[in-house]
C-alpha positions as CSV (number, residue, x, y, z in Angstrom):
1,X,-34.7,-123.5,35.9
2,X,-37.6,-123.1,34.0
3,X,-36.6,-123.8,30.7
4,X,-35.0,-126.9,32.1
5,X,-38.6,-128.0,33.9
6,X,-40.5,-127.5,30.4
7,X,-37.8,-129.9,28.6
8,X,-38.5,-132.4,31.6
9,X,-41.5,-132.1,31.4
10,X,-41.7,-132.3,27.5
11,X,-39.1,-135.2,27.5
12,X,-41.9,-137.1,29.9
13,X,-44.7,-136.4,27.3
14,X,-43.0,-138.1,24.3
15,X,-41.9,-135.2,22.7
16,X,-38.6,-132.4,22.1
17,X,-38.7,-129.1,21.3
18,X,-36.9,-128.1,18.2
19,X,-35.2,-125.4,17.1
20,X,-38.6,-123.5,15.5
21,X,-40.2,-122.1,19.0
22,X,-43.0,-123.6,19.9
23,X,-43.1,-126.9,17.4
24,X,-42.8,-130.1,19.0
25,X,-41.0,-133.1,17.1
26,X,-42.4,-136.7,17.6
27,X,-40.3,-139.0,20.1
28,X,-41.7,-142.0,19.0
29,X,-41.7,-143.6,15.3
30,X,-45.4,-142.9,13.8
31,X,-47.1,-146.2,12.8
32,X,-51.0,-146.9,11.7
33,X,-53.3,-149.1,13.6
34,X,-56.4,-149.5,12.7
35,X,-59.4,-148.9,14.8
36,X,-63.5,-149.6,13.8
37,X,-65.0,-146.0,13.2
38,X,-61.9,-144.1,13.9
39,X,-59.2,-144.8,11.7
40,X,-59.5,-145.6,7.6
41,X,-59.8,-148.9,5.8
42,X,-56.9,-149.7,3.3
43,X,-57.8,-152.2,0.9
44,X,-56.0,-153.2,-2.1
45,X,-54.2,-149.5,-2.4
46,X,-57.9,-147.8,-1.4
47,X,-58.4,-145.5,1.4
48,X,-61.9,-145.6,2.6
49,X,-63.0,-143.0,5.6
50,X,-64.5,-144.2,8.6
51,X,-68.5,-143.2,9.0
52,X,-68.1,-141.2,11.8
53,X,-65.4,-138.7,9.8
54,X,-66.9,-135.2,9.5
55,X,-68.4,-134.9,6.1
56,X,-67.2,-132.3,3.2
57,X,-68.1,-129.0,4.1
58,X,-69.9,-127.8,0.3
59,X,-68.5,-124.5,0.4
60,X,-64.8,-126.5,0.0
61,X,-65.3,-127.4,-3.3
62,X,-66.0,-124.4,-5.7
63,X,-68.7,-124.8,-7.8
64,X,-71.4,-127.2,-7.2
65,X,-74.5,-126.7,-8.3
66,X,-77.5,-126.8,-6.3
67,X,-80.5,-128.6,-6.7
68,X,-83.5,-126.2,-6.8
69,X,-86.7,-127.7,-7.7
70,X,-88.1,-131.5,-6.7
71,X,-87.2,-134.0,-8.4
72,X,-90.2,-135.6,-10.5
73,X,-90.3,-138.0,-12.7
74,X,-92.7,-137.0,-16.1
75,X,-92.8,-139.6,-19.2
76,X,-91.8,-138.7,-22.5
77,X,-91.7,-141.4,-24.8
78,X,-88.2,-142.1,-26.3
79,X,-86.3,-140.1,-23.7
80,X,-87.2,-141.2,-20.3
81,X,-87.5,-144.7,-19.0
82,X,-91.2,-146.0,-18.6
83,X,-91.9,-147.9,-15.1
84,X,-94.5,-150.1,-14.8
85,X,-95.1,-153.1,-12.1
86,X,-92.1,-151.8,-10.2
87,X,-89.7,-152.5,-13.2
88,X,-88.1,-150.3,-15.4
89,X,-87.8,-149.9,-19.3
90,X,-84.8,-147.9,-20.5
91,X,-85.8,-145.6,-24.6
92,X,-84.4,-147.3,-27.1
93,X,-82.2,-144.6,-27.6
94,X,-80.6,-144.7,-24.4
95,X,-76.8,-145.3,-24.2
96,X,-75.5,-148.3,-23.5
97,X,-74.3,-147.6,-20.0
98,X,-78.0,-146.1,-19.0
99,X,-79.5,-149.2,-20.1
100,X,-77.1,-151.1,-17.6
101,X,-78.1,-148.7,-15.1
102,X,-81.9,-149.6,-15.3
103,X,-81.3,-153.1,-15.4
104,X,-78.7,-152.7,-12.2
105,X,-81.8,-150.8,-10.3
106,X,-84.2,-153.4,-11.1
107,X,-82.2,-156.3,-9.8
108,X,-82.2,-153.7,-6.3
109,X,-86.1,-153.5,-6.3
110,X,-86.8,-156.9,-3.9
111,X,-83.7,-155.8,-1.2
112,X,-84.5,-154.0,2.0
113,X,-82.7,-151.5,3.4
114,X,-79.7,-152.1,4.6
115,X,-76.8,-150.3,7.1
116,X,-73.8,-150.2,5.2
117,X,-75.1,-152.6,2.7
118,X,-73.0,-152.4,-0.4
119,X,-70.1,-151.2,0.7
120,X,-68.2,-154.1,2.6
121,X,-70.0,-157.2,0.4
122,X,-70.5,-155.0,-3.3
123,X,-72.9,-158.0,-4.1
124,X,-75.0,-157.5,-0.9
125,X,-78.6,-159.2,0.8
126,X,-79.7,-155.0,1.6
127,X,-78.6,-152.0,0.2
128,X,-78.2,-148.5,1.7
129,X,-78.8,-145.1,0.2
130,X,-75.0,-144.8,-1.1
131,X,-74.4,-148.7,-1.4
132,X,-77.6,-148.7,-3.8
133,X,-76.2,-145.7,-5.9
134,X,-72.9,-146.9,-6.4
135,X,-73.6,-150.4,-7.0
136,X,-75.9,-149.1,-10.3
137,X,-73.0,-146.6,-11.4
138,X,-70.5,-149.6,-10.8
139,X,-73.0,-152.0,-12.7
140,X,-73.2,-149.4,-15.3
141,X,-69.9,-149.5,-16.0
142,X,-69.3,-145.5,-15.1
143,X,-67.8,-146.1,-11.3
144,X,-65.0,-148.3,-9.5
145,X,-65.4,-149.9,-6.1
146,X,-68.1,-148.3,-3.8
147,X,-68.9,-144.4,-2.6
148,X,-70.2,-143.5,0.9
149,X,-72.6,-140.7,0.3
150,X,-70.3,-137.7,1.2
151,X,-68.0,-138.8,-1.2
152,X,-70.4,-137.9,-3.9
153,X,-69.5,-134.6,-3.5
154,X,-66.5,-135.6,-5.8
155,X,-68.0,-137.9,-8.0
156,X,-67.8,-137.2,-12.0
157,X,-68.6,-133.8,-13.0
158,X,-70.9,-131.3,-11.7
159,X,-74.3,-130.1,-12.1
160,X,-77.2,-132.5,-14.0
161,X,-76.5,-135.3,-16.9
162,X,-78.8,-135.5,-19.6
163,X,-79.0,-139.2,-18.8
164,X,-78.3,-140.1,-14.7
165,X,-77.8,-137.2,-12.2
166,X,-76.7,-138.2,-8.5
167,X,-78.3,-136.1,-5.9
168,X,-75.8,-135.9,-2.5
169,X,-76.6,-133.8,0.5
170,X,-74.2,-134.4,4.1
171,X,-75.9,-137.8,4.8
172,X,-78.3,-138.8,1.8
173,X,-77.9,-140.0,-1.7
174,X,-79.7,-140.9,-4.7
175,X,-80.1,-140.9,-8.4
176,X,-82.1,-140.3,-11.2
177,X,-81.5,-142.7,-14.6
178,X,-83.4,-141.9,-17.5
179,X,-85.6,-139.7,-15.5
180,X,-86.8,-141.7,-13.2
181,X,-85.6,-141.6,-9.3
182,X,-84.2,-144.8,-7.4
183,X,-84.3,-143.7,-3.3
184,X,-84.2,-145.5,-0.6
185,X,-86.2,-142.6,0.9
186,X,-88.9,-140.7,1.0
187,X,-92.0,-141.8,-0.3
188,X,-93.2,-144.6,1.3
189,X,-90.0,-143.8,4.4
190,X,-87.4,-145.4,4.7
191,X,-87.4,-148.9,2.3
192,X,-84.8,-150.6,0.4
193,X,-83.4,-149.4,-3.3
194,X,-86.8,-148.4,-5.2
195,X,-88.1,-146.8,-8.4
196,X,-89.9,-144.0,-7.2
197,X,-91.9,-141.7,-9.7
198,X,-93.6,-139.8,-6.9
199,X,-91.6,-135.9,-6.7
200,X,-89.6,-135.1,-3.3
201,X,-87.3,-132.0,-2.7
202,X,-84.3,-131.6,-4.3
203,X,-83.4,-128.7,-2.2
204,X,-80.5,-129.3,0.0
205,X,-78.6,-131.2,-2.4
206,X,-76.1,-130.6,-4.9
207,X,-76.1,-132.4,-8.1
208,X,-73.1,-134.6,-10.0
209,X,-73.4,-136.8,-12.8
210,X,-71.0,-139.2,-14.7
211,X,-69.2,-137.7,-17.5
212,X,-70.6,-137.9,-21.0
213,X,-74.0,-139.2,-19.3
């Protein structure tokens, strides 16, 4: 009798028990729907996660390396880039791809910050602190589509480049091209996409950087 009151009662829920004890079988055919902050985006073949998903726990991916001093920008002629009136000069011996990169950040300098700017629209009015980055790596030529920040934690290959080095903690992002750092934080608070040659903590993030940069 009950045996018989669990199946009814089972039955009632939507579900069967099979032959494995204790595992329940679906009654009903599974089918996606999405839902605003809940469920992920599909577009054209690309799963993107909703903002609200819990973000990459670092000790998941074997590994990283850890950022452990600021991050401050010093000039050296020929290999860093030089910054003056807000706009930035890749070294002449800068690859290709860098050089992109600066010119990427300096279109970003006159947008304001943003919510999700630069992920929907890629060409955006406002940029955020992970639409900012990727739009530069895309620009440059060295990423496809858009990133939120946790999904940094995957990008490229670990540890710093010797030309651009992305900085990703659970909710923050930002890079370094050529040296100098392009934030939409600290310094200043919270602002749009800027060049910012003023040193804040790197502690707290781990670093990745695009191969072969």
């Amino acid at each position: 009798m009950k045996v018989l009151s669990l199946f009814l009662l089972f039955a009632m829920a939507g579900t069967v028990l099979t032959s494995c004890v204790g595992q329940l079988k679906p009654w009903k055919p599974m089918a996606f729907q999405f839902n605003s902050g809940t469920r992920a985006l599909l577009r054209n073949g690309v799963a993107y996660a909703p903002r609200s998903a819990p973000a990459p726990v670092l000790t998941s991916y074997g590994g990283q390396v850890k950022a452990r001093k600021p991050v401050a920008f010093q000039f050296n002629f020929g290999t860093t880039a030089y910054l003056r009136g807000g706009v930035a000069y890749a070294p002449r011996s800068a690859p290709s791809a860098v050089k992109r990169a600066i010119e990427a950040g300096n279109r970003l300098q006159n947008k304001p910050y943003k919510y999700g700017g630069g992920h929907s629209v890629l060409h955006d009015t406002g940029y955020d602190c992970s639409g900012a980055v990727s739009y530069v790596l895309r620009e440059a030529g060295v990423l496809k589509g858009q990133m939120p920040s946790r999904g940094f934690f995957n990008y490229g290959k670990r540890g710093e480049g010797d030309w651009i080095t992305i900085y990703v903690r659970k909710s923050h992002v930002f890079m370094t091209v050529a040296g100098l750092r392009l934030d939409t934080g600290w310094g200043g608070g919270r602002t749009g996409p800027r060049w910012k040659p003023m040193p804040r903590p790197g502690k707290g993030h781990v670093m990745r950087h695009p191969p072969g940069y």
